[in-house]
C-alpha positions in Angstrom: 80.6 -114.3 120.2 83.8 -115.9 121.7 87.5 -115.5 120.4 87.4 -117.9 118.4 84.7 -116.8 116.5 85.7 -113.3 115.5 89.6 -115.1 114.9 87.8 -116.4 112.0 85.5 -113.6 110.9 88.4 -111.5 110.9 90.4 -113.9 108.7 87.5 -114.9 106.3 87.3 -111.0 106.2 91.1 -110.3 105.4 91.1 -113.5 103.0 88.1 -111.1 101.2 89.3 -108.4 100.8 93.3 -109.8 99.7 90.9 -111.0 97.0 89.4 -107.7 95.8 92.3 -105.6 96.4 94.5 -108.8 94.2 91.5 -108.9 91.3 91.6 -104.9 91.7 95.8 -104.6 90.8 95.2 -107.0 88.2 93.2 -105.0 86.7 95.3 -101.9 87.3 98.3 -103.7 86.2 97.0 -104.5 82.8 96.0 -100.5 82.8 99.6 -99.8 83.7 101.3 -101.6 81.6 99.0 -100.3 78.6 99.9 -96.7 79.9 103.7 -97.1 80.1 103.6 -97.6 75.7 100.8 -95.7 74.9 103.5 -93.2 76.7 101.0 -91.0 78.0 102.0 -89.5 81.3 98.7 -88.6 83.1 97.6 -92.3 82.4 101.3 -93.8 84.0 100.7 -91.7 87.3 97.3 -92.2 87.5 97.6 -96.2 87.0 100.8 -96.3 89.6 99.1 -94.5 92.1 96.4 -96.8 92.2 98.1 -99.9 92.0 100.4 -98.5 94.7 96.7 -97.9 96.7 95.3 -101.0 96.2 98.4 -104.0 96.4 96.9 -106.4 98.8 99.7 -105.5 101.0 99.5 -104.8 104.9 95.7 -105.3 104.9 95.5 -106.4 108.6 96.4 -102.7 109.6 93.0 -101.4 109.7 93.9 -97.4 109.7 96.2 -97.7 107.4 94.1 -99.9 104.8 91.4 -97.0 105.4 93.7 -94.3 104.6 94.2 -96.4 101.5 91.0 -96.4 100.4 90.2 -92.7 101.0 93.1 -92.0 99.1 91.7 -94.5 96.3 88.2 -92.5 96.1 90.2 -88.7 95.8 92.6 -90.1 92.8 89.3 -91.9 91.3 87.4 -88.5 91.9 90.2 -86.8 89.8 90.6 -88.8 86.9 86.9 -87.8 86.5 87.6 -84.3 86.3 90.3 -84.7 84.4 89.4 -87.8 82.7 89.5 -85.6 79.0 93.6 -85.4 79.6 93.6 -90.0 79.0 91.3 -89.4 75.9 94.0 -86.6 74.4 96.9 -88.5 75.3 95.4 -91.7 73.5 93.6 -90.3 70.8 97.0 -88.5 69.7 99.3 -92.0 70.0 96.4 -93.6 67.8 96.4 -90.9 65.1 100.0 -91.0 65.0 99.6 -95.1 64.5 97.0 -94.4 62.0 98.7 -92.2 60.0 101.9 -94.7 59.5 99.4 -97.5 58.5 97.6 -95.3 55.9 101.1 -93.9 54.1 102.4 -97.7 54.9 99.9 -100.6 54.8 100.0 -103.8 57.1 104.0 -103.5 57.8 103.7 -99.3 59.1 103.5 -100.5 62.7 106.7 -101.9 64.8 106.8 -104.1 67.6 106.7 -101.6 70.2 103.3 -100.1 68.4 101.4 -103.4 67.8 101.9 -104.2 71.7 100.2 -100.8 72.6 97.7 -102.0 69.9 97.4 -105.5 71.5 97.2 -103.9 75.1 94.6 -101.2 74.1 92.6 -104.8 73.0 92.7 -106.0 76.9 92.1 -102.7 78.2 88.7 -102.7 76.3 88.4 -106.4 76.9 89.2 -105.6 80.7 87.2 -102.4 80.9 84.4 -102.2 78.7 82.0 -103.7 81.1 82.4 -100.5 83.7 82.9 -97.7 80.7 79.3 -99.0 79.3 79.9 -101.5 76.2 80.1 -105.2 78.1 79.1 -106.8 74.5 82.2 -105.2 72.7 84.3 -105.8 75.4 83.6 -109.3 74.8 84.1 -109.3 71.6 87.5 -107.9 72.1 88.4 -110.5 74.2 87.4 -113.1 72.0 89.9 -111.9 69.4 92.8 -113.3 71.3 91.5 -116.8 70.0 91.1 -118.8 67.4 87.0 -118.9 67.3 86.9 -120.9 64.6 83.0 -122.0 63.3 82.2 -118.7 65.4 80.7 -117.8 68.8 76.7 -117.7 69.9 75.6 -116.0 72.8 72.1 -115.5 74.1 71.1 -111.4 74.9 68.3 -108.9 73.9 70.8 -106.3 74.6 70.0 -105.3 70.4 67.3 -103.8 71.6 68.5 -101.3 73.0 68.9 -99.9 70.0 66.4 -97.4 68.3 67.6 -98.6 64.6 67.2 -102.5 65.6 63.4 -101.5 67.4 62.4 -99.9 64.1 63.2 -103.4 62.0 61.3 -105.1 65.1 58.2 -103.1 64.6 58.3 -103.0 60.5 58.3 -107.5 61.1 55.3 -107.4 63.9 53.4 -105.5 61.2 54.2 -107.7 58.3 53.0 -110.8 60.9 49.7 -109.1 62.0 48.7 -109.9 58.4 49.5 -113.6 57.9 46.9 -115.8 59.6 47.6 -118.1 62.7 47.1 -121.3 61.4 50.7 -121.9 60.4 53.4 -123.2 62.8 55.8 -120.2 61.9 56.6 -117.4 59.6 60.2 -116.7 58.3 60.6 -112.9 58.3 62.9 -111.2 55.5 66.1 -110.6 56.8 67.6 -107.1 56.8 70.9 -105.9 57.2 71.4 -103.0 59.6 74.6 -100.6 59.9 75.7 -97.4 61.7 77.3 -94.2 60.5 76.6 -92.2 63.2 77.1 -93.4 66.9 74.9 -91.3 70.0 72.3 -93.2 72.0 72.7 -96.7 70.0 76.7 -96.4 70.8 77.1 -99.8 72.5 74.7 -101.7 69.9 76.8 -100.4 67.3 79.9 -101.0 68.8 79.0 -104.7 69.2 77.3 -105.4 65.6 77.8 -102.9 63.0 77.4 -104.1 60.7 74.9 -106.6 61.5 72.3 -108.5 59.5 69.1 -109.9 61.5 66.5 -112.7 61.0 63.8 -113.9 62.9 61.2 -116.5 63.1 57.7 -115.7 64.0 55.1 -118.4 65.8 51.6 -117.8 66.7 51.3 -118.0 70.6 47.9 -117.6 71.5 46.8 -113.6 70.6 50.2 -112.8 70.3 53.5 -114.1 68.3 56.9 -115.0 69.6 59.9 -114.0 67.8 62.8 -116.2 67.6 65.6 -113.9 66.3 69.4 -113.5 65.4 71.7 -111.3 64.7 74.8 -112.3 62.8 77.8 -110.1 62.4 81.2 -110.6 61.5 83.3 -109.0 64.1 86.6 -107.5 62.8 88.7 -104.1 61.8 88.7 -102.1 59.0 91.8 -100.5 58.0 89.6 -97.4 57.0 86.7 -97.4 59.7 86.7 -95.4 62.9 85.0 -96.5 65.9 83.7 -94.0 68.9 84.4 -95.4 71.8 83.6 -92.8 74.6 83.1 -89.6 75.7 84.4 -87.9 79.1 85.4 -84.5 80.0 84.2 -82.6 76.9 86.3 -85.1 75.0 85.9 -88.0 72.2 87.8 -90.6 72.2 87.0 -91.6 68.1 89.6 -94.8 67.8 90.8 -95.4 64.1 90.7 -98.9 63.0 93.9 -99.2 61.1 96.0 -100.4 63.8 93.9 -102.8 65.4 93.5 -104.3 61.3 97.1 -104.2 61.1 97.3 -107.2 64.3 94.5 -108.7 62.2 97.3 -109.2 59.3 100.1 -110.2 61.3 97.7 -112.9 62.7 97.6 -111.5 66.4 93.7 -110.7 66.4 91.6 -113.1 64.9 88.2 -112.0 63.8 85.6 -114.8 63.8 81.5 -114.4 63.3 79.1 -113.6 66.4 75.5 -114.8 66.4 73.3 -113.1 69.3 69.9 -114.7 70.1 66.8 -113.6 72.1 63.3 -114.2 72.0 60.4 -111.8 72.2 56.7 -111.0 72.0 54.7 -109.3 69.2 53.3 -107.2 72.7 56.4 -106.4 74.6 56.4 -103.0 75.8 60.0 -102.6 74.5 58.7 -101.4 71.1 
C-alpha cells in the first residue's frame, strides 16, 4: 500500500469517525440541554462530561482521541452504578409538575416547566430506542407534528406481548372451527389495556390502550392473519406511565404534564395503526 493510499484511508477514517463523535454530541446535547431545566445536578455533570468527551474536536491526535474514549467507557460505567440518582432527580421535578397540574389544571405549568416537559419528549424520542421502547419512542416523536388522518406502520413487535398472544390464540381457536371454503373470516375485535406494566412494558407503552382486529384466510393447512392494531396515542392528565427501571429505582412518569403541552397545542396526539401478518402455526404462540 503506497502513501497515497493510506492518505486516504486515514482521511475516510477521520471523516468517520467526525461523524459518530458529531451524531454522538448531538445526542448528548439534546441530553444536556434537557438536564440543565430538569435542574438535576448528577444529570448536568454527567451530560457535560460526555459532550466534553465526545466533541469531534482534535480527532487526528490518535492518543489523545484514545484517552477520550477510555474516559467515555469509565463515566458510561458510572452512570450505570449510579444510574438510580437520574431516576430520583427526575421522578422528583415530575411529581412536583404533577402536583401544580392537579391543584391547577391546563394553565399550572410555566414556560420554563412545559420546556422541560417538551425536552423530556425528545429525550424519549431520542433515547428510547437504546433504553428498550423504540415503538414509544416513535410515537413521541411523532407528537411534534401535526399527523393529521393518522400514521401506519408495519411491525409484529405486539407480540411480544403475553396479553396480545392470549387474544391471538383465543381467534386461531375460533378459526379452526369455520370451514376453508371461504376467502376470509373477520375475527371480533377486542380491545386490550394495561394496568400493570412488567414483561409487556414496551407493548404497553406503545398501545395501551389498544383495540385489535384481524382477518383470517385459509392458506393451505394453515390460516394467515392479517391484523391491526389501532390506538390513539395521547396523555392523560390522570394516567401514569412506567417508563424504566435502573439501580433499584422506578422511574413511574405522571402524565399530567405531558397533557398539559397537549392543551397548549405543543404535542399533538394523532391515531397509530400497526400491521403484521402471521400464521395460525407460528411458533410465537
Amino acid at each position: 500500500m503506497n502513501i497515497t493510499d493510506r492518505t486516504f484511508i486515514f482521511k475516510a477514517g477521520m471523516f468517520l469517525l467526525t461523524i459518530i463523535f458529531g451524531i454522538i454530541s448531538l445526542f448528548l446535547l439534546v441530553l444536556l440541554s434537557w438536564s440543565i431545566m430538569m435542574g438535576g445536578l448528577f444529570l448536568i455533570i454527567l451530560s457535560l462530561i460526555l459532550l466534553v468527551i465526545f466533541i469531534p474536536l482534535k480527532l487526528d491526535d490518535t492518543q489523545f482521541t484514545i484517552s477520550r474514549l477510555i474516559l467515555g467507557v469509565a463515566v458510561v460505567i458510572m452512570l450505570l452504578m449510579f444510574s438510580d440518582l437520574a431516576i430520583i432527580e427526575t421522578q422528583k421535578r415530575f411529581n412536583k409538575m404533577n402536583q401544580k397540574v392537579v391543584a391547577r389544571g391546563a394553565s399550572a405549568l410555566n414556560f420554563g416547566d412545559k420546556l422541560a416537559v417538551y425536552n423530556t419528549n425528545l429525550v424519549i424520542s431520542f433515547y428510547g430506542r437504546f433504553l428498550g421502547f423504540p415503538e414509544y419512542a416513535y410515537l413521541s416523536f411523532r407528537l411534534n407534528f401535526d399527523t393529521r388522518g393518522g400514521r401506519r406502520k408495519e411491525s409484529d413487535f405486539v407480540m411480544k406481548s403475553p396479553k396480545v398472544i392470549g387474544v391471538l390464540n383465543n381467534w386461531i381457536s375460533l378459526i379452526k372451527r369455520h370451514r376453508k371454503d371461504v376467502s376470509h373470516v373477520m375475527m371480533p375485535a377486542r380491545k386490550i389495556s394495561w394496568q400493570l406494566i412488567n414483561d409487556d412494558r414496551r407493548v404497553a407503552l406503545a398501545l395501551n390502550p389498544v383495540t385489535m382486529e384481524a382477518k383470517a384466510s385459509p392458506v393451505g393447512q394453515e390460516w394467515r392473519l392479517d391484523c391491526k392494531a389501532t390506538s390513539h396515542f395521547s396523555y392523560k392528565k390522570n394516567a401514569k406511565r412506567a417508563l424504566l427501571t435502573a439501580g433499584g429505582a422506578e422511574l413511574i412518569l405522571p402524565e399530567g404534564p405531558f397533557w398539559v403541552l397537549q392543551q397548549a397545542g405543543w404535542l399533538k396526539p394523532y391515531t397509530m395503526v400497526w400491521e403484521w401478518s402471521f400464521y395460525s402455526d407460528d411458533k410465537r404462540l
